[in-house]
N, C-alpha and C positions, 0 to 999 in steps of 0.2 A: 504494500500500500504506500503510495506516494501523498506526499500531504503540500499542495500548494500555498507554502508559508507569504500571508501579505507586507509591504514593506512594513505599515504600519499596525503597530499592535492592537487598535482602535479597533481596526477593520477583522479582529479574530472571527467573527460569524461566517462560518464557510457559505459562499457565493456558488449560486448553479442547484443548490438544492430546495428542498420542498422549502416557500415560504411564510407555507400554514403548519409548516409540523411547530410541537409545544419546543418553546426553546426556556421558559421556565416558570416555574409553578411558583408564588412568590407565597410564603406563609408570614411574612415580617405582622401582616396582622390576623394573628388567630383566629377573628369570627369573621375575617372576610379574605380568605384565599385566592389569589385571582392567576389567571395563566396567561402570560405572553406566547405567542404566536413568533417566529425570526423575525418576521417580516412589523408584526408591530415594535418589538426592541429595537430591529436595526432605524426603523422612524422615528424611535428616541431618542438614539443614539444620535443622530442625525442632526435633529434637534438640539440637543442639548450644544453638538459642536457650534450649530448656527448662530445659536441664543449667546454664544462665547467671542464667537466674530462679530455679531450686530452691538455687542457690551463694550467695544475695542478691545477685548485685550489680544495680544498680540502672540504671534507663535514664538516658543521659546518660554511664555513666561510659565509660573507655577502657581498653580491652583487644588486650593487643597480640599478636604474631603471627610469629615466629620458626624459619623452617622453609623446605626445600626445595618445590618444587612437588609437589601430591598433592589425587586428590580430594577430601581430609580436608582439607586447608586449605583449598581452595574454599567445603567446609561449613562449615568457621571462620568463614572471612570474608564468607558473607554469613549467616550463623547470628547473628554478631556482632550485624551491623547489622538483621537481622529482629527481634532483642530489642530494641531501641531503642538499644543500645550504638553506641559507637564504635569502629572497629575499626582498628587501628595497626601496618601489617604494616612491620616493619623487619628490614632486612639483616644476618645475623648474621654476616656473614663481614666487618663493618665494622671489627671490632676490638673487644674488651671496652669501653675506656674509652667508643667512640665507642655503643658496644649500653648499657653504664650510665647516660650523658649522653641518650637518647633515652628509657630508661623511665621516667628521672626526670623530662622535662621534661615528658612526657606523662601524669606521675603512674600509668602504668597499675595499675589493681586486680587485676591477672590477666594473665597472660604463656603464651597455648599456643607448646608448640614440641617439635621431632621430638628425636631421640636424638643428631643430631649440632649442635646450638644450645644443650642444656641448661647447656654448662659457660659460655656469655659471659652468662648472664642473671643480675642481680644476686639476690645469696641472700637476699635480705629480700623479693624479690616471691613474688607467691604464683604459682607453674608447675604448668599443667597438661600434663603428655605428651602427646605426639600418639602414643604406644604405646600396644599391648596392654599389662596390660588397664586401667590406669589412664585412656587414655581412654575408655573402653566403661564403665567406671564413671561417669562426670561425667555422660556422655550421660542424656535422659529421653527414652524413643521416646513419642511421639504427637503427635497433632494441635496449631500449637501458633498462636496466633492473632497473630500481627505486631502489631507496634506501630505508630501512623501515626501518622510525622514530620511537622513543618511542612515545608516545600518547602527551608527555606534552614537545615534544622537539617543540623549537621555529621554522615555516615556514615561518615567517614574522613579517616586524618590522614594523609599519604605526606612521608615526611622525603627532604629534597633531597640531592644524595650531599657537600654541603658541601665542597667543593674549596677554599672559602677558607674555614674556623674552623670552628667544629661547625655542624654541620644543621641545616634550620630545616623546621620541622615544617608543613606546608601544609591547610589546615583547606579540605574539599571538601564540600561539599554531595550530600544523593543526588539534589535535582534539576540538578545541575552532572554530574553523572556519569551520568546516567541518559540528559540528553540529548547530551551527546557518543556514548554506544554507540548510541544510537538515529539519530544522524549518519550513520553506518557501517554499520546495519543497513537499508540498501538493497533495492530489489529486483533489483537485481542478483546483490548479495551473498548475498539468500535464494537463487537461483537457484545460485548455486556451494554454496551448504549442501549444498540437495537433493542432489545431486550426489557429494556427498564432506566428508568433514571439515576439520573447519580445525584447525589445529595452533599447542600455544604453548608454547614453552622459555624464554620472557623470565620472570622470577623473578614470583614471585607480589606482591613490594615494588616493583616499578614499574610505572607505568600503563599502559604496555604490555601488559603481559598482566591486567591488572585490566579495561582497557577491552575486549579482544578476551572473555576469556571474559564479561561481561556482554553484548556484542552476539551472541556466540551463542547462549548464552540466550536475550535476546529473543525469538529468531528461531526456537526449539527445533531447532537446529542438533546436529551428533556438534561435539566437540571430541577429538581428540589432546591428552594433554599431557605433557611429559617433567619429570623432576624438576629437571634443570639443562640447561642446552645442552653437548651434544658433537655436532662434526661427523658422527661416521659414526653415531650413534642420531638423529640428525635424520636422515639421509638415506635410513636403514635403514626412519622411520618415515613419511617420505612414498610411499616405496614399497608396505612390506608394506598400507598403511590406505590408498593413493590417496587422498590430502590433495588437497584443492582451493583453498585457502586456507591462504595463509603469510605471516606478516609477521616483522621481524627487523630488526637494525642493520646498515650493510654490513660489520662486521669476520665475523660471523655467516658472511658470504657467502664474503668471502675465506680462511674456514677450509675450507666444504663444498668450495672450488676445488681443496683440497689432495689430499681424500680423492679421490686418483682410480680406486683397487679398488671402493671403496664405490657412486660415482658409475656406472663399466663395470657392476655388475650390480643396479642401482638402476633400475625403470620409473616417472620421474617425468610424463608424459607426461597425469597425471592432474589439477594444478595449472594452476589456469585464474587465479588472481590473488596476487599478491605485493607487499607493500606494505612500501617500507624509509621506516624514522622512526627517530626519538629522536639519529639522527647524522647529517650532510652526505652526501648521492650524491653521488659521484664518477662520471664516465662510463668509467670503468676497471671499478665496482661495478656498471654497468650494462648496461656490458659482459656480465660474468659473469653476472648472472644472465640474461640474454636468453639466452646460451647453454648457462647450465644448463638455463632451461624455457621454450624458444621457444615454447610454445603460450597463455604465460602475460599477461596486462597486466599491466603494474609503472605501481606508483604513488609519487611521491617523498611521500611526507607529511610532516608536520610538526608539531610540538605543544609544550607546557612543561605542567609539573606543575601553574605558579601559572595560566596560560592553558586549559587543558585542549589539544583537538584537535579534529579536522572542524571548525574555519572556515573550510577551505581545499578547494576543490573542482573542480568544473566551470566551465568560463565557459556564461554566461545564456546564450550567442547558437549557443551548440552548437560553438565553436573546438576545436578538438581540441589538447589540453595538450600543452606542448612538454617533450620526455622530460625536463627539468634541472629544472622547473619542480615547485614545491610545489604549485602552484593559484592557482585564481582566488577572492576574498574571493566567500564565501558571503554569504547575506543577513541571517542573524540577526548576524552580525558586523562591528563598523564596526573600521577600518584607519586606523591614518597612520602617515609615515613621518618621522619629526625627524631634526634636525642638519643640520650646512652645506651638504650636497648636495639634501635633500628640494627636491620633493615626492617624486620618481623614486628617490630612493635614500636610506638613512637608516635611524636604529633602528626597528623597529617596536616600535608601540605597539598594544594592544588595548583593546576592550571588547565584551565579549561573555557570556553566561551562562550559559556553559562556564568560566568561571575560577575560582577559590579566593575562599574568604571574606575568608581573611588568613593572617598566621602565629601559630602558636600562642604565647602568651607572650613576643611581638615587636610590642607596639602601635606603637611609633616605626616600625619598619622596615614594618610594613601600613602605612601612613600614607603613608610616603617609595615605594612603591611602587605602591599600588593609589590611585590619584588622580581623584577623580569617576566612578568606573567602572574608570578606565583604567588598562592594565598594560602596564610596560615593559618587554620582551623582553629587552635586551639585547640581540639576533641584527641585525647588520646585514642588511638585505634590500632587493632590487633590484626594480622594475615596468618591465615593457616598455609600450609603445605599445595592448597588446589588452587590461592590465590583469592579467597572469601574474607573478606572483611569485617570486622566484630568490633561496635562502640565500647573501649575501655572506662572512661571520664570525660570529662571536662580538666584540660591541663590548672588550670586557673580556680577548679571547686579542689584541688586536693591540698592538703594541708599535712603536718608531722605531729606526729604524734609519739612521742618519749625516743625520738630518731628515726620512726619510721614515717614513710609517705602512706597515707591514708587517701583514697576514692571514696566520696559517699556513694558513688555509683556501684561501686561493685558491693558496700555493704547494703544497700540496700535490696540488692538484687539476693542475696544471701540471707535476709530476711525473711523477705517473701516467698521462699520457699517452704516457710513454714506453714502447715496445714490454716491457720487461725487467721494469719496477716493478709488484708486484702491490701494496702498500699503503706508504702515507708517513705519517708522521705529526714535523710542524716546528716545534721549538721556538724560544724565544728565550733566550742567555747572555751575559750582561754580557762588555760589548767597551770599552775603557779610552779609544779611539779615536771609534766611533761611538755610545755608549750598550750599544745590544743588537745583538745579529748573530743571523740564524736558524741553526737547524742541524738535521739530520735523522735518522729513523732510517728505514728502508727493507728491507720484506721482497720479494723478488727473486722472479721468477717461475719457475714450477719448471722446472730443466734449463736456464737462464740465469745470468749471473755477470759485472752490470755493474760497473765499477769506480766507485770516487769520484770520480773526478776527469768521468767520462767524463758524470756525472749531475748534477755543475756545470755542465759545459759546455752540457747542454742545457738549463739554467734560463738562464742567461746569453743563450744562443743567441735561447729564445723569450720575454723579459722584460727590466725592468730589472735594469743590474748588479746595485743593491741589496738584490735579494728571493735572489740562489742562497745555498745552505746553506754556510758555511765549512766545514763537516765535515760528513759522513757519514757511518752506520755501519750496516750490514747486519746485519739479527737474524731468525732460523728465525721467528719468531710474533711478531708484539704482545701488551705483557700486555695481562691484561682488570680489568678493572675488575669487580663484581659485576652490573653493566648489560647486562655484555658488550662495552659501548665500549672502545677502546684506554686506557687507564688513563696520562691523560698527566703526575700528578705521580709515579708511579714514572717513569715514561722522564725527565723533567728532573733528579731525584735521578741518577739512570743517564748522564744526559749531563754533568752537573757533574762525576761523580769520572771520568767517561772521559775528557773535555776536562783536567783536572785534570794526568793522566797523562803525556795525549799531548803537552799543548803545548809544557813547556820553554820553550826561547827562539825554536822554530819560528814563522814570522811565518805569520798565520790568511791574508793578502790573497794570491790566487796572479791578480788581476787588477786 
């Protein structure tokens, strides 16, 4: 299957086929579901570019994007990029300061956004609504002729969730982005299309669902999409639409695990592929879903904002991927792995043309990261013998502990093997004695009630002494982050004033 990539990323709706078939089923409002037709989005889309040439602003400039998921912002955001604009969807549930610090860095001319994002956006940009009837005012219906970008001109800016200092704004290209969905859009994949729709609840600000709905595009696929993720309207919506196609992070998974009314009169049995990315598989996660949708392949994926996604795939010789495994390096993609243990193990490195230009108004830091090509992950990552690739850590979460290097990643993956533990997530707090010490927070699997002590003893049991948690502490849910990932510096704030609390003059070593 040949997939005729258009210059501009705007224009992802494949051209030449039906333009009544469903191109997506919009749920952002619960009691009033409605279906786009191609042919009515692509007139949005249309729209929206016209509405942004008859406003002046000018190609080149950046316009940013503020809002829960809805067909309307789909049109936004490639309406953006169809006028030759740049288009800068950021997360409005970041916090004022941190939603101020991104307009500004990105200078945007223009700010759309729904009715619940209008109050973090700064009062001096100019906002357009994504309401009646102010947006239907900006709109221009007709015909509207794209602009054709150079290949390396920037369609998008996606700010990174900055977990250390403010965000740093990732400058993507549309042929960087065009060929990572065209990665994905397979003929396999077209074959689950036909079939059934593919569904996306990951926010319209992360790549996640920017890269899924341009690949079904491509593919002139139905997409599902909900305005936010909740477990039981995910599960309500792969049922009532028989979804064929789901992807998602594994906290995602370990929510739908809970719903289990929703789950008993849910026919998911329609779901023939599942792809978890943007967070670590656990085989507890993989568990779960094999038994929510045994009929389904699961795929461990893997990707960064600055590196894009799909360099990681099939092995050449037809090996059948081992379920833990990310993939085998693709061929437009070169690999290596640095540090004291390479060649086998070590950071990865990329280069490949799927990654970022650079960062926006960060020449030093483009420089110290993008080096001849090549981008460094930070992700420790493992090669076996057949050339499979296996997520270690995060270089940057591990920490020492009484001299040794500690990965929350791998203890937490050694948790969850325990019968009881449905999700871990392991921090590290200053210990006066050995540096840092890890410690945990752990949600229990339902109609189970392991103790602490009981969940030491099984780290101890199957590891060294120095990796089990000094403390633990049992919480209903992980928070989330606006990713959907566990949101690990609220849990570290969380665990300082808990630890804080408890310790007193109680001694942390109970071995």
């Amino acid at each position: 299957m040949t997939l005729l990539l258009p210059a501009n990323l705007g224009n992802a709706l494949a051209t030449g086929a039906d333009p009544e078939a469903s191109a997506v089923i919009d749920l952002s409002d619960p009691g009033a579901a409605r279906s786009w037709s191609y042919a009515e989005l692509d007139a949005l889309i249309d729209a929206v570019a016209a509405g942004l040439q008859g406003a002046g602003v000018l190609v080149g400039a950046r316009v940013g994007l503020a809002c829960g998921n809805s067909a309307r912002a789909i049109a936004v955001l490639l309406g953006v990029m169809r006028a030759g604009c740049v288009v800068v969807p950021i997360n409005p549930r970041a916090g004022v300061e941190t939603v101020h610090f991104m307009c500004d860095d990105a200078d945007m001319v223009l700010v759309f956004a729904d009715r619940a994002s209008l109050a973090v956006i700064p009062g001096h940009r100019h906002v357009v609504s994504l309401e009646d009837p102010e947006f239907e005012r900006f709109l221009r219906p007709g015909p509207f002729a794209s602009v054709v970008p150079a290949p390396d001109q920037t369609a998008m800016i996606l700010y990174t969730s900055g977990s250390t200092g403010r965000p740093k704004g990732v400058l993507l290209s549309h042929d960087s982005q065009l060929r990572i969905a065209a990665g994905y859009a397979t003929p396999s994949m077209a074959d689950c299309l036909a079939a059934g729709p593919t569904i996306v609840a990951a926010p319209i600000f992360h790549m996640n669902a920017t890269v899924n709905v341009t690949m079904t595009f491509l593919l002139h696929g139905p997409l599902v999409l909900l305005g936010r993720f909740d477990a039981k309207a995910f599960i309500d919506a792969l049922s009532t639409y028989r979804v064929t196609v789901l992807s998602g992070v594994p906290t995602m998974t370990a929510l739908m695990a809970q719903e289990r009314e929703a789950l008993a009169r849910a026919e998911l049995s329609a779901v023939r592929l599942v792809v978890i990315g943007s967070a670590p598989l656990s085989l507890t996660v993989l568990g779960q879903v094999q038994q929510l949708f045994p009929g389904a392949a699961i795929i461990n994926s893997y990707g960064t904002t600055e590196t894009g996604a799909g360099y990681f795939g099939a092995h050449p010789q037809g090996t059948t991927r081992p379920p833990m495994s990310v993939g085998h390096p693709q061929p437009h993609a070169e690999m290596r792995l640095v540090g004291a243990a390479a060649p086998n193990e070590g950071v990865l490195e990329i280069r490949t043309p799927t990654r970022m230009s650079g960062y926006l108004n960060r020449p030093e830091l483009t420089r110290e990261k993008l080096q001849d090509g090549w981008i460094n992950t930070g992700d420790i990552m493992r090669r076996d013998t057949d050339g499979w690739f296996y997520f270690v850590g995060r270089a940057d979460d591990m920490f020492v502990c009484a001299g040794e290097n500690v990965y929350p990643g791998a203890v937490e993956r050694l948790m969850e093997r325990h019968p009881d533990v449905s999700e871990v997530c392991v921090l590290p707090l200053p210990d006066p004695v050995r540096g840092q010490m890890p410690v945990a927070f752990v949600v229990a699997r339902a109609g189970t009630a392991p103790t602490e002590q009981e969940l030491k003893d099984f780290v101890i049991a199957n590891a060294a002494p120095y990796l089990y948690p000094r403390r633990v502490w049992f919480v209903d849910q992980m928070p989330l982050a606006g990713t959907n990932k566990i949101d690990r510096n609220a849990l570290k704030t969380r665990a300082t004033l808990m630890f804080e609390r408890q310790a007193g003059g109680e001694s942390l070593e109970q071995t």
